[in-house]
N, C-alpha and C positions, 0 to 999 in steps of 0.2 A: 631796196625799198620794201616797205613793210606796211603795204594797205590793204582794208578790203574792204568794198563795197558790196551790201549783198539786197535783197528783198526779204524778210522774212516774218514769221509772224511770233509770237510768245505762246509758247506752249505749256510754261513752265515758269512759276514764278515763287523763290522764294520770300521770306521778311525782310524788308529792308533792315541792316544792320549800319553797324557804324567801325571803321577801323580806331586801331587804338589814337592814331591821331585825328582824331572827330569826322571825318568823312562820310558822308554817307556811301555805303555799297551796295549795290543788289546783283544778287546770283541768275539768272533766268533760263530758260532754256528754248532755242529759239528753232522753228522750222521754213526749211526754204524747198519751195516744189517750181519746178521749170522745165522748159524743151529747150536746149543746147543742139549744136550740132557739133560732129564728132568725127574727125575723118571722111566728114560728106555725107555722115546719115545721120538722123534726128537723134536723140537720146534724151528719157526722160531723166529729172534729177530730182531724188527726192532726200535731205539731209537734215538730220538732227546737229545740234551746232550749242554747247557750255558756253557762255560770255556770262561775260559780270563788266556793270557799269558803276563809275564811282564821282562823287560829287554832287551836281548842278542835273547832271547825265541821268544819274540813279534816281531820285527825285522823279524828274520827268516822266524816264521810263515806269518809275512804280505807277504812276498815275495811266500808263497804257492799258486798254483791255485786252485779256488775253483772245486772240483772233483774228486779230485786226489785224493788217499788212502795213509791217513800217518799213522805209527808207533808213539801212543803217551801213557806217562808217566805222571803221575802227583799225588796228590792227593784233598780230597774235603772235601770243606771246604762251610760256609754258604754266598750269594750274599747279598751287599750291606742292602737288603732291607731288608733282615731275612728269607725271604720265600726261599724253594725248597733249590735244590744242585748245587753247582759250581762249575767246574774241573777245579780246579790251573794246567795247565801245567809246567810240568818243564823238560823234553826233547821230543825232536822228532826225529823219524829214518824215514828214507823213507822205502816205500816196493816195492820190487822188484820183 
């Protein structure tokens, strides 16, 4: 299985563009800070996180401000280039 839900917020937003088969995409770059625990002791978590959402998603998301804390879904998959990970989003909830 290939999910992840995470909390995080947009730190990083480029222009919504469009693939060559009309889609919309947008690049973002998203931050997630937390206390996890770890073998029985606290650990804070502070990570930087590449996703790009595409369609219905992208749209949405462009209209986020950056700071806000979203509710996001998605799973990961490899960037363009081969290197590192890339969170395909594919919903978002707002948190309250």
């Amino acid at each position: 299985m290939n999910r992840v839900l995470i909390t995080a917020q947009i730190i990083e937003r480029k222009a919504l563009r469009y693939t060559p088969a009309g889609l919309p995409a947008l690049d973002v770059v998203l931050e997630h800070e937390s206390e996890v625990t770890e073998a029985q002791l606290p650990r804070k978590v502070k990570v930087e996180i590449r996703a790009v959402a595409m369609g219905p998603i992208a749209q949405q998301l462009n209209l986020q401000p950056v700071g806000v804390p979203l509710g996001i879904a998605g799973f990961l998959g490899a960037p363009r280039n081969g290197r590192g990970v890339l969170l395909h989003i594919t919903e978002l909830n707002d948190i309250v």
